[in-house]
DSSP file (Angstrom, degrees, kcal/mol; ACC not computed):
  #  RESIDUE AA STRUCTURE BP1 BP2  ACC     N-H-->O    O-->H-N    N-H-->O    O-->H-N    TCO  KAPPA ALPHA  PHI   PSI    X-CA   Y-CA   Z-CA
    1    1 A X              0   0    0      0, 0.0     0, 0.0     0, 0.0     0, 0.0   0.000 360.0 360.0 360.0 127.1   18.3    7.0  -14.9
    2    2 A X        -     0   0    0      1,-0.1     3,-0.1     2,-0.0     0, 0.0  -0.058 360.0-115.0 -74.6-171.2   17.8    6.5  -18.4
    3    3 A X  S    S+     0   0    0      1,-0.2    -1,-0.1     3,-0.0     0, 0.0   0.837 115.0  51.2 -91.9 -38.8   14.8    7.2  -20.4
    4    4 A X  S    S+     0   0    0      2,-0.1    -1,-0.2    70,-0.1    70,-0.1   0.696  83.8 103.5 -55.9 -22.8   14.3    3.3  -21.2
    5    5 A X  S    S-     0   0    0      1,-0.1     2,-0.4    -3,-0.1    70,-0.0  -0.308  72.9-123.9 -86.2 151.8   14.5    1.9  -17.4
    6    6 A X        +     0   0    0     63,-0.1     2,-0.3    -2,-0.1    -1,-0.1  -0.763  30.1 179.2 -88.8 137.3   11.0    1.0  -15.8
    7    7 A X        -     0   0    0     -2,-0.4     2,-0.1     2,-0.0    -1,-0.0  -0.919  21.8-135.6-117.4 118.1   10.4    2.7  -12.7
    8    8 A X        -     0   0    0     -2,-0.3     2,-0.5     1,-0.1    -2,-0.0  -0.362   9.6-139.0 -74.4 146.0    7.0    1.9  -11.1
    9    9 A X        -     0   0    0     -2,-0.1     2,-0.2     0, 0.0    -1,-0.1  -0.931  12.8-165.6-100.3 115.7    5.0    4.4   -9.9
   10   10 A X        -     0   0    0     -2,-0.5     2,-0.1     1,-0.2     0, 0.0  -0.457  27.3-125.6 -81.8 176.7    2.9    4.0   -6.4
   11   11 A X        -     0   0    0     -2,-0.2    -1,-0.2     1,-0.1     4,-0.1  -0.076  16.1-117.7 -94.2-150.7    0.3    6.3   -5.9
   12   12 A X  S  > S+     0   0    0      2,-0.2     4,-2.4     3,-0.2     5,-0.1   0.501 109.6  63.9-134.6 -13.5    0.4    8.4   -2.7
   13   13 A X  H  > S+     0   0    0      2,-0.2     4,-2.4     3,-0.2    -3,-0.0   0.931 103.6  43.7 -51.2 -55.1   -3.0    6.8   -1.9
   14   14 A X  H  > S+     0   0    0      2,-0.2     4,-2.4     1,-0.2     5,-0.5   0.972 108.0  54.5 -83.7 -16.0   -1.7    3.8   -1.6
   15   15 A X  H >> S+     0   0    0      1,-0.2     3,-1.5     2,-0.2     4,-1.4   0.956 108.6  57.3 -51.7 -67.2    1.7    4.8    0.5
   16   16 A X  H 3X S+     0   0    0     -4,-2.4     4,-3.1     1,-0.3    -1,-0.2   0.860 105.8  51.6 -54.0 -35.5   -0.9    6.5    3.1
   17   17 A X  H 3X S+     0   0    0     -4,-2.4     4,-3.0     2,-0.2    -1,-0.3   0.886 115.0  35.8 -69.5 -35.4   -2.5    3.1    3.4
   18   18 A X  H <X S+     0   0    0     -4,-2.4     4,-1.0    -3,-1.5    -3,-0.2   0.997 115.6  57.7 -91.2 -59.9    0.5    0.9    4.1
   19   19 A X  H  X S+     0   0    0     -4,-1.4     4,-1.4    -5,-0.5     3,-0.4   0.803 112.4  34.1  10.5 -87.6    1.6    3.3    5.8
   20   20 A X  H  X S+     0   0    0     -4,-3.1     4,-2.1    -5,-0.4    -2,-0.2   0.914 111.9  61.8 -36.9 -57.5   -1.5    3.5    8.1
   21   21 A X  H  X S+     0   0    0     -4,-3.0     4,-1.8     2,-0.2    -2,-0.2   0.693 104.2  47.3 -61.8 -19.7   -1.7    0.3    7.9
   22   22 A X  H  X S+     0   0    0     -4,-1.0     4,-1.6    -3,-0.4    -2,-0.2   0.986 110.8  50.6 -21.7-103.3    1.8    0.0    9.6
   23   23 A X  H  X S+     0   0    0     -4,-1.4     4,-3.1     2,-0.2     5,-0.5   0.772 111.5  47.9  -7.1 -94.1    1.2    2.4   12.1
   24   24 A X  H >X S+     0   0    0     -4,-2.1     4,-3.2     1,-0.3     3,-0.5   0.857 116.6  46.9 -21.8 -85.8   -2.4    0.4   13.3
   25   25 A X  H 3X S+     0   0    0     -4,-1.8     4,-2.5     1,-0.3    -1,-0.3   0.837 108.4  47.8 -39.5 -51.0   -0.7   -2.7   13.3
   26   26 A X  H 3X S+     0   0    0     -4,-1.6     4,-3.1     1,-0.2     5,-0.3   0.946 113.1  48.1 -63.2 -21.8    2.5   -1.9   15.2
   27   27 A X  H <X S+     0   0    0     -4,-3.1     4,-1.5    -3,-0.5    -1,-0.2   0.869 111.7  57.3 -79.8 -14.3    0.5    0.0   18.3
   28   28 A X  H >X S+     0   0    0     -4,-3.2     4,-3.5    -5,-0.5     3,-1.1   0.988 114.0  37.5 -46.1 -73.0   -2.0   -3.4   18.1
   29   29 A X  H 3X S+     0   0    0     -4,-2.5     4,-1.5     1,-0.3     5,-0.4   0.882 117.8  46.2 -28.7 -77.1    1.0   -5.3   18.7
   30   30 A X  H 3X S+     0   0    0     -4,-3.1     4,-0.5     1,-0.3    -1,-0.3   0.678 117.2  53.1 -54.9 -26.7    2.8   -2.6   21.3
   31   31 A X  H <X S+     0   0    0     -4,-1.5     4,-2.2    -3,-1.1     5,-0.5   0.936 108.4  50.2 -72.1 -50.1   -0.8   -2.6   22.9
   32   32 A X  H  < S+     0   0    0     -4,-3.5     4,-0.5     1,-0.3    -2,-0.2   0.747 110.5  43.2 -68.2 -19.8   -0.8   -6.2   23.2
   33   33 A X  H  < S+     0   0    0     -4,-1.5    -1,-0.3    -5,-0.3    -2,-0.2   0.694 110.8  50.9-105.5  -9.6    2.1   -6.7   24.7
   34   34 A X  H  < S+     0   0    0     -4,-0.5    -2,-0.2    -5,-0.4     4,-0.2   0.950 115.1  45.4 -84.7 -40.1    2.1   -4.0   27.4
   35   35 A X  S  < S+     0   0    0     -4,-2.2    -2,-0.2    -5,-0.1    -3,-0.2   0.822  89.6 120.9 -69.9 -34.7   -1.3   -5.0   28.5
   36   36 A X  S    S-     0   0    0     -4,-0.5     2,-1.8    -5,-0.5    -4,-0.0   0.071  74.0-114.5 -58.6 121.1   -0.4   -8.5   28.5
   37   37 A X  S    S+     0   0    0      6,-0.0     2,-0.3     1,-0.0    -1,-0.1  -0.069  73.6 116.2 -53.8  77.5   -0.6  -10.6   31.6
   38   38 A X  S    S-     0   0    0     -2,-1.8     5,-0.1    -4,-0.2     4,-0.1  -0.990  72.5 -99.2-145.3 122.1    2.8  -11.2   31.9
   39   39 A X    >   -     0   0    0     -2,-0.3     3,-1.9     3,-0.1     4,-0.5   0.006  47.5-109.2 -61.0 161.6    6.1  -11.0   33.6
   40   40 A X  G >> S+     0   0    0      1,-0.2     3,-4.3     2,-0.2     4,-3.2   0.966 119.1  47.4 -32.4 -69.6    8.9   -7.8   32.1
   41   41 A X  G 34 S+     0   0    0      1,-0.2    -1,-0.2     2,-0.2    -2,-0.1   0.746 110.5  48.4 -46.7 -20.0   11.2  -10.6   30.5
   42   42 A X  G <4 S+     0   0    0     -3,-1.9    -1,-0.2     2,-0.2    -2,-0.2   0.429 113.4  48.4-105.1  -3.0    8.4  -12.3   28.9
   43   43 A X  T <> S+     0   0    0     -3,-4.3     4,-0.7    -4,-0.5     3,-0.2   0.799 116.6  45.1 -99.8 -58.1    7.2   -8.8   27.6
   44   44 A X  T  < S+     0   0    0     -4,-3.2    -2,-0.2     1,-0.2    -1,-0.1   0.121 104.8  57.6 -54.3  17.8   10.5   -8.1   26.4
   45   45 A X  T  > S+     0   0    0     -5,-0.2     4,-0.8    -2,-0.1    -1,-0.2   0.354 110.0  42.3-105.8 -53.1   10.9  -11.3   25.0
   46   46 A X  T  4 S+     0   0    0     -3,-0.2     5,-0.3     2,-0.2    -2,-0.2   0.601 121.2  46.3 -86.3  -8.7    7.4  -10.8   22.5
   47   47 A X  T >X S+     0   0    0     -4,-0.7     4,-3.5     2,-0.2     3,-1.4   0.946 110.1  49.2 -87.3 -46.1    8.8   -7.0   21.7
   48   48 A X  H 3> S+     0   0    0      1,-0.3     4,-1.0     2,-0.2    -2,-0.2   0.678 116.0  45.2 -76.5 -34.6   12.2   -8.4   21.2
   49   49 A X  H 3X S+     0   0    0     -4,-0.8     4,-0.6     2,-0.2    -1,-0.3   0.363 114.5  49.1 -90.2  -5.3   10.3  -11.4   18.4
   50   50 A X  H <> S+     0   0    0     -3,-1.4     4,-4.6    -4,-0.1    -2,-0.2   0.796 105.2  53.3-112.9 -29.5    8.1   -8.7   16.7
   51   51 A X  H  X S+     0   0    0     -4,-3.5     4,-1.8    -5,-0.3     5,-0.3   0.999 115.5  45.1 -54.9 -47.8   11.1   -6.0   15.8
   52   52 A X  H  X S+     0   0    0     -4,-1.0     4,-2.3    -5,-0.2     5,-0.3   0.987 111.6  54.5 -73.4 -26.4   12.9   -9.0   14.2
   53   53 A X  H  X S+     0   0    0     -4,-0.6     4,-3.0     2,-0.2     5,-0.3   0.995 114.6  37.5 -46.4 -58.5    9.7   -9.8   12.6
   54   54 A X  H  X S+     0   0    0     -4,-4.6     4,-1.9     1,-0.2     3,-0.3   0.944 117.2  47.7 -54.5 -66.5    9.4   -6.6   11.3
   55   55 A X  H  X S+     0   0    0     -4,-1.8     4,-1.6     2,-0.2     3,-0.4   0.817 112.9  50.7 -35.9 -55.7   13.1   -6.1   10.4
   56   56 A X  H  X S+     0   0    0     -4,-2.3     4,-4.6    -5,-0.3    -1,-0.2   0.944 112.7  50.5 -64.7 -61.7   13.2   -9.9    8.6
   57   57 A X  H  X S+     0   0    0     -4,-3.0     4,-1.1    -3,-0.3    -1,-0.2   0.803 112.7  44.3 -78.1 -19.7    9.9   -8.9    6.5
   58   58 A X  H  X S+     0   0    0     -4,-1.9     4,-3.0    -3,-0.4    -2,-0.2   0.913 113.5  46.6 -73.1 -30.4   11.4   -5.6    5.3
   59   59 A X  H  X S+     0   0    0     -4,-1.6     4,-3.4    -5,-0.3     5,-0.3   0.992 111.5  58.5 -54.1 -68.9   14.6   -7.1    4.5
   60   60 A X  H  X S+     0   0    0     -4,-4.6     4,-1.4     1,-0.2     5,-0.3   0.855 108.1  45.0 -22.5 -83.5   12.3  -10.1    2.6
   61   61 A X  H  X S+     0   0    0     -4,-1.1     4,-2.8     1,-0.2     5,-0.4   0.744 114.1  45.6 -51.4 -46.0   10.7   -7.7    0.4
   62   62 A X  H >X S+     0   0    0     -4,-3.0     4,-1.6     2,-0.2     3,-1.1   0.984 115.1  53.1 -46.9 -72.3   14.2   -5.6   -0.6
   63   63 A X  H >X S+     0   0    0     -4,-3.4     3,-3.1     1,-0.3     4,-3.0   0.908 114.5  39.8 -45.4 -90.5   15.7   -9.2   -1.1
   64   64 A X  H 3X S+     0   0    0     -4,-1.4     4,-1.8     1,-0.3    -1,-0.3   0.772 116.7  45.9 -13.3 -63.8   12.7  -10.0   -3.4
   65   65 A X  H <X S+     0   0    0     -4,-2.8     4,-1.0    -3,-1.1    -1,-0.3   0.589 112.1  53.8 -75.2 -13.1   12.4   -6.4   -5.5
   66   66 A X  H <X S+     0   0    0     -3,-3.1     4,-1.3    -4,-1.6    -2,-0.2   0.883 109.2  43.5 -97.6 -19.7   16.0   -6.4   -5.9
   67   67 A X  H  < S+     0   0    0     -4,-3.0    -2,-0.2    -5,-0.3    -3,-0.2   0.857 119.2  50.5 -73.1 -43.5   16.0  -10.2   -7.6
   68   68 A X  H >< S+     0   0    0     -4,-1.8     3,-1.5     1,-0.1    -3,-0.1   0.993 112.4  45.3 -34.0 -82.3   12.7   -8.8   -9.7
   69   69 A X  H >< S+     0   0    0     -4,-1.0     3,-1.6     1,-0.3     6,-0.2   0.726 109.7  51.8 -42.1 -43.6   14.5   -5.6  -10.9
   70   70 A X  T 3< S+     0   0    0     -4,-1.3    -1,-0.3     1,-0.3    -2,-0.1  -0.147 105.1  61.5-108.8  53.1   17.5   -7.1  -11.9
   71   71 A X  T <  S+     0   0    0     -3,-1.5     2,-0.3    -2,-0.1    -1,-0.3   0.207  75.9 104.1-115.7  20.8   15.7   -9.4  -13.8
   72   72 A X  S X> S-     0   0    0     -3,-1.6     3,-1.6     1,-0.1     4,-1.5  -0.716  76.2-121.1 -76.8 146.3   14.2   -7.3  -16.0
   73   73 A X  H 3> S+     0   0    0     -2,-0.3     4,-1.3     1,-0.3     5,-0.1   0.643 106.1  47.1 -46.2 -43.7   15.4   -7.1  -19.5
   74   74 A X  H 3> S+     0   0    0      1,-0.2     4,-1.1     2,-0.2    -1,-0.3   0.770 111.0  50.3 -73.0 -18.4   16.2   -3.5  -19.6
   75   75 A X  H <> S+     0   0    0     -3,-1.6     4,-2.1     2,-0.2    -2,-0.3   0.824 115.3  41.0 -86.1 -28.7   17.9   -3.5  -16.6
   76   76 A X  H  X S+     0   0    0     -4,-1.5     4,-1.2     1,-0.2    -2,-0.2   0.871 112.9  59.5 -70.8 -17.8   20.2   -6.9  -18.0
   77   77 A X  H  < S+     0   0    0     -4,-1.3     4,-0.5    -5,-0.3    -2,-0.2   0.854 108.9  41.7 -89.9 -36.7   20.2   -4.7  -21.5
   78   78 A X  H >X S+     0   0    0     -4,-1.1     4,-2.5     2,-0.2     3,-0.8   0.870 112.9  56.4 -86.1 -39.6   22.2   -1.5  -19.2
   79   79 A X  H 3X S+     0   0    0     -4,-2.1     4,-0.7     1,-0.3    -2,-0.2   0.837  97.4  61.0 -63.6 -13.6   24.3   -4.1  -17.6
   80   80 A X  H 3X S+     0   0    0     -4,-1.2     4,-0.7     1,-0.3    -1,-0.3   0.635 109.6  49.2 -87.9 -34.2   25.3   -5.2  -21.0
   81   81 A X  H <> S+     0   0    0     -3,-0.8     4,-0.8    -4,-0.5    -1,-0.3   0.697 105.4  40.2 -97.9 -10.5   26.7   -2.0  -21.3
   82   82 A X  H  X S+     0   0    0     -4,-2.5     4,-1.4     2,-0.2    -2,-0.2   0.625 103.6  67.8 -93.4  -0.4   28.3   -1.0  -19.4
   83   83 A X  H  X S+     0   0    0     -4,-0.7     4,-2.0    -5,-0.3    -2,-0.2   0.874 115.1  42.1 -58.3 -61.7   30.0   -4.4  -19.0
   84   84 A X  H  X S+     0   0    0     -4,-0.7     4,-0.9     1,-0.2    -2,-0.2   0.733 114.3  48.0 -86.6  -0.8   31.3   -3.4  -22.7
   85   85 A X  H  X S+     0   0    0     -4,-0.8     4,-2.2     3,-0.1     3,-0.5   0.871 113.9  49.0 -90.9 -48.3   32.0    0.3  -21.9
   86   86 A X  H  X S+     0   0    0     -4,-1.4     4,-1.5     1,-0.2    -2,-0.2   0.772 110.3  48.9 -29.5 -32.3   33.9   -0.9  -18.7
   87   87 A X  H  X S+     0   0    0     -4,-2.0     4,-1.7     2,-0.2    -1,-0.2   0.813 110.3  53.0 -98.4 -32.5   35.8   -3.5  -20.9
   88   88 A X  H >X S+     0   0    0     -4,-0.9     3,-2.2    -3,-0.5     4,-1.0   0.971 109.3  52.9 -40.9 -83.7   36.7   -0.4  -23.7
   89   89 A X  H 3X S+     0   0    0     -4,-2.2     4,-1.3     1,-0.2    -2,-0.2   0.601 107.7  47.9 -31.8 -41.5   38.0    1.4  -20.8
   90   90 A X  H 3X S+     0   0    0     -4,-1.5     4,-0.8    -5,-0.2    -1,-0.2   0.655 113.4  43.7 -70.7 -28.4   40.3   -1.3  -19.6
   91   91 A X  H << S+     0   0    0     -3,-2.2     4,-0.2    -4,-1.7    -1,-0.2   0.689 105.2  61.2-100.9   9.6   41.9   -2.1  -22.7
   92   92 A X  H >< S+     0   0    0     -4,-1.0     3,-2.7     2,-0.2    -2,-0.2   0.957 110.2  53.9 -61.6 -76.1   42.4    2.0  -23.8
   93   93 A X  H 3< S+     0   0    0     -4,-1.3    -2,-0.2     1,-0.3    -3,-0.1   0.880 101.8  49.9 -42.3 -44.6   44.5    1.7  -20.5
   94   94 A X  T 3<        0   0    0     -4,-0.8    -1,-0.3     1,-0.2    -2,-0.2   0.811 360.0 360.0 -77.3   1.2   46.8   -1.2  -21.2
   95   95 A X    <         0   0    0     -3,-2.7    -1,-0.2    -4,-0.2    -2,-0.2   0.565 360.0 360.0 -85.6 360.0   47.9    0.1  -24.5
């Protein structure tokens, strides 16, 4: 990583809160659906809809920060070179 590229910093406060908050939510959930008055399949059926939930909203959020990040400037500004060291390199080879 160069000395130019933004890397954001979270704190560690807030990672233990999302974190937590994580944690809280999914045993709500895992509570809710074991207690619920309901047959197996239809309890495996709501476990089976909130893992893709989860899985689908972390995936969102990658999707999302990785469309951000590579549109920031410094980050087009590194692609930009190395686009042109890459294209040095290639014609050093055909000669």
């Amino acid at each position: 990583m160069t000395p130019n590229t933004y890397a954001p910093k979270d704190s560690s406060a807030w990672k233990t809160f999302t974190m937590a908050s994580f944690a809280v939510a999914a045993s709500m959930m895992a509570g809710g659906i074991y207690f619920m008055e309901a047959s197996f399949a239809a309890k495996g059926f709501y476990a089976m809809a909130a893992i893709m939930l989860v899985h689908t909203s972390i995936t969102i959020t990658k999707t999302l920060r990785d469309a951000e990040e590579s549109s920031r400037f410094i980050n087009r500004l590194e692609d930009a070179k190395t686009e042109k060291l890459l294209m040095d390199v290639s014609r050093s080879n055909e000669v």
